[in-house]
N, C-alpha and C positions, 0 to 999 in steps of 0.2 A: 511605594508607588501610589497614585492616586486615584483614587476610584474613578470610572467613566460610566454616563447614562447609557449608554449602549454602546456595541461593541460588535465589528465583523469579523472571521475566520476564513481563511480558506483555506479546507483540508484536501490536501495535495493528494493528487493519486502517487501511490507508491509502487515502482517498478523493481520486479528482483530479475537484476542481469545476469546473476546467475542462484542456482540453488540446491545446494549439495545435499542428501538426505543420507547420514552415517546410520544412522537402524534408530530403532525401539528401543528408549531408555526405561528402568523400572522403573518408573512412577506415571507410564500411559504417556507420554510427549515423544514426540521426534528429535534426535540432534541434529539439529540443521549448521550449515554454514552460508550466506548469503550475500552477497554484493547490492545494497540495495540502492536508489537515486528517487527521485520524486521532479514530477513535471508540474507547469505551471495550470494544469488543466486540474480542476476538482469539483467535488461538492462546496458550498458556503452554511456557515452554521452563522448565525447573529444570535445574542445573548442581549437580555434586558433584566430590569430588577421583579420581581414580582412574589407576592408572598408566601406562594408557594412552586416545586418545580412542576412545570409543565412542557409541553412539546408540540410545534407544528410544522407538518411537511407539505413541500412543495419540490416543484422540478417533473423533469422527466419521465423521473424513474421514483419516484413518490409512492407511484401505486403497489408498488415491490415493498414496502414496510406497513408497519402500522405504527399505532403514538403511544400502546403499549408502556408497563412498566418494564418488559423486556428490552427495550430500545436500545443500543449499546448507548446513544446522546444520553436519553435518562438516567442509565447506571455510572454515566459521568459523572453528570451532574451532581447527582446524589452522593457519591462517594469523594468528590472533592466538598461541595456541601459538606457532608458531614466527617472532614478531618479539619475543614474549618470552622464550624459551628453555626453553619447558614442551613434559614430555613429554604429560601424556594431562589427559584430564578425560571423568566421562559427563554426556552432556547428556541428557534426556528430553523430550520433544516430546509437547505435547497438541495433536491438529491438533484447532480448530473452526470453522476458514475451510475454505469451498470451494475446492480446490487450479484453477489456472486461468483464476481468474475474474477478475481487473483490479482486486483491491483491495490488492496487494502483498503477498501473507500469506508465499511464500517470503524476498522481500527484508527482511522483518519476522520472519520466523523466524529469519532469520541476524543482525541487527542486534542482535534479541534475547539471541541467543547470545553475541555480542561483548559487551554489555552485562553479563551475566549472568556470564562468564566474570571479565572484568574486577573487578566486586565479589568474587567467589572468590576470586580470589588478588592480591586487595587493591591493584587499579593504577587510574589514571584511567584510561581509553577512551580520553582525545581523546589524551595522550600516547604512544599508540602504533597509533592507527588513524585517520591522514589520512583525509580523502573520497577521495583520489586512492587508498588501498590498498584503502578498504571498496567503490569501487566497482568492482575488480577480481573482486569477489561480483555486481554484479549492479548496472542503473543504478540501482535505486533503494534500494540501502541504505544513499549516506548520508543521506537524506532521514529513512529509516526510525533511524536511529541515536539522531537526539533524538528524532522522536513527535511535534513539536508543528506547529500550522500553519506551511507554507511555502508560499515561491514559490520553482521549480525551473526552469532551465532548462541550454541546452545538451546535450550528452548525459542530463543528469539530476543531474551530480556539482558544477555547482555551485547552492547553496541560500542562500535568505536568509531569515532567520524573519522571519514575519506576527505584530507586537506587536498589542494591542485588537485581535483580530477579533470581531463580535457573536457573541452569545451564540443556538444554534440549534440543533436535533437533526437526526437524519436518520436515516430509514429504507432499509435495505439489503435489498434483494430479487435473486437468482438463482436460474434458472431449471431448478439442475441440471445446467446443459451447460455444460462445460473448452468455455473457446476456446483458439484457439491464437495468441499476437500475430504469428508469423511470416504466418500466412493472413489478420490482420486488415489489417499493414502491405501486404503484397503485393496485395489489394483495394481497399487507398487510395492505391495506386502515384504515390507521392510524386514529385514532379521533384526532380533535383538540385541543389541548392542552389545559387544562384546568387553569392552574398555573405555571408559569416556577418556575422550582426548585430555592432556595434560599441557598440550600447545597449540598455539590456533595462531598461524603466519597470518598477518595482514598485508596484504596486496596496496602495493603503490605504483602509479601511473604515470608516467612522464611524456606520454602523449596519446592519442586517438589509437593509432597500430600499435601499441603496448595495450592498452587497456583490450582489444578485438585479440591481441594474441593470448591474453591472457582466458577471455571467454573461448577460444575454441574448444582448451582446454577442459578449462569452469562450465560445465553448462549447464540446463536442468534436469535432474533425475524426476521430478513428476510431470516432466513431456510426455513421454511417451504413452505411461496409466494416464493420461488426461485423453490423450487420442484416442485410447481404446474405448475411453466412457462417452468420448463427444468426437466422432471423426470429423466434424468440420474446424474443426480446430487445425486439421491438414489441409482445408483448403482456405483457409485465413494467413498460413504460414508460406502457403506456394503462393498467392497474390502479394502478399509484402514481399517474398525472394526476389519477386518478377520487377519489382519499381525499381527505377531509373538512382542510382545513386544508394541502397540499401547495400552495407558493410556485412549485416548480418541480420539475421527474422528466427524468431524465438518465442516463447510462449513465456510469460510471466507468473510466478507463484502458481496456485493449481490449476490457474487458467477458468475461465478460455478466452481473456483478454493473451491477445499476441504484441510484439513489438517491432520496430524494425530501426535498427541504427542508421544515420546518416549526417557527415561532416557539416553542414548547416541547417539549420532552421527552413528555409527555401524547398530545400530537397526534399525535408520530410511533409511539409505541406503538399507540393509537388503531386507525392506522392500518395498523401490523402487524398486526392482529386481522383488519383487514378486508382484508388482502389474502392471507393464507393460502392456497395452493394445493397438493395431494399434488405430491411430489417439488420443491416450491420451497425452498429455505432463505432464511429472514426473521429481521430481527432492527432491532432500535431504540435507537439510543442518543445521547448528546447530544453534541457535539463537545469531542474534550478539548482542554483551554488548554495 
């Protein structure tokens, strides 16, 4: 690949449609199992050459981080940097995700940056960033690394992509308020796991009422410990129930980003309209392939 002067990302918000939590495994993780999809709505990371790494934010929700060597963007940097041999790079960060909110916009803003870095200085990704080292950033960025529908399980690090899933939108609704996952886990006070699974069924789709039949069943187990830490998170989920054309309204990862399924694009904007509230951030987009 050829190196490029600069170079944009956009780290996809990532939605989990559903998310099974099997208990406390001995080494302090959760076994989860997960259906996860990404919309075309995210934060943007840009990458340029410079001699050493550095970081600047912008956006929205900017004010929600700092430039920090804590950064999840930084510890990207830095750790593809240094399995490549590179000393610096700046990266710029548009935050337009609500920081906290269970749509993965940190593990996406650093997968991003991997991404983004990678094109720059002209190397494949997968050649120097296992899942085993990107999830040393965080469980969910190797999910976040390619962007497209998975099914996740385990700690999070191992993925298997979801080929034909139907074609659907979805609207994304939070309510303003960072959850914390440490207070959503410790409210769903998981038992410890008793066996780890030795087989994990991946789920196939052959249309829109196949994929809703299969969520009725699938749903999220940190709904409900998320309501009890944030009850508006119940009325985020009765305002998407209530829109014209919503299949189904759901809470994503520990929340308190909600979602709401809908057969086209049309509906779920529609439906953004109609559920605008001061201090909520809303947004609509179709499910990227």
């Amino acid at each position: 690949m050829t190196p490029v002067a600069s170079t944009e990302e956009l780290a996809r918000a990532k939605i989990n449609l559903s998310l099974k939590v099997l208990g406390r495994r001995g080494d302090g993780y959760h076994e989860l199992q997960s259906l996860v999809v990404f919309v075309d709505v995210g934060d943007r990371v840009t990458a340029m050459p410079a001699a050493e790494f550095s970081m600047a934010l912008e956006g929205p929700f900017a004010s929600a981080l700092t430039e920090d060597g804590d950064n999840l963007v930084l510890r990207a940097a830095r750790l593809l940097g240094g399995e490549m041999g590179r000393a610096g790079a700046h990266v710029a960060l548009c935050k337009n995700l609500p920081v906290a909110s269970g749509i993965g916009g940190g593990s996406a803003d650093a997968a991003a940056t991997l991404r983004a870095l990678a094109r720059l200085w002209g190397v494949r990704i997968e050649e120097h960033m296992p899942a085993a080292l990107a999830f040393t950033l965080g469980a969910d960025v190797p999910v976040c690394l390619d962007s497209r529908p998975a099914f996740m399980w385990a700690r999070g690090e191992r993925v298997a992509r979801i080929a034909g899933l139907p074609h659907f939108a979805l609207l994304l609704v939070n309510p303003g308020v960072a959850v914390s996952t440490a207070a959503v886990f410790k409210a769903l006070g998981a038992p410890a796991l008793a066996e780890m699974p030795t087989v994990v069924e991946r789920p196939a789709f052959a249309s829109l009422d196949v994929l809703l039949e299969w969520l009725t069943v699938n749903g999220n187990d940190l709904e409900a410990p998320a309501r009890s830490v944030v009850p508006a998170i119940g009325d985020v989920l009765a305002a998407i129930a209530a829109t014209k054309g919503c299949r189904l309204a759901r809470m994503s990862g520990s929340g308190a980003t909600c979602f709401g399924i809908y057969a086209t694009e049309d509906e779920a904007r529609a439906a953004a309209d109609a559920v605008e509230r001061p201090g909520w951030w809303v947004a609509a987009s179709a499910v990227a392939s």
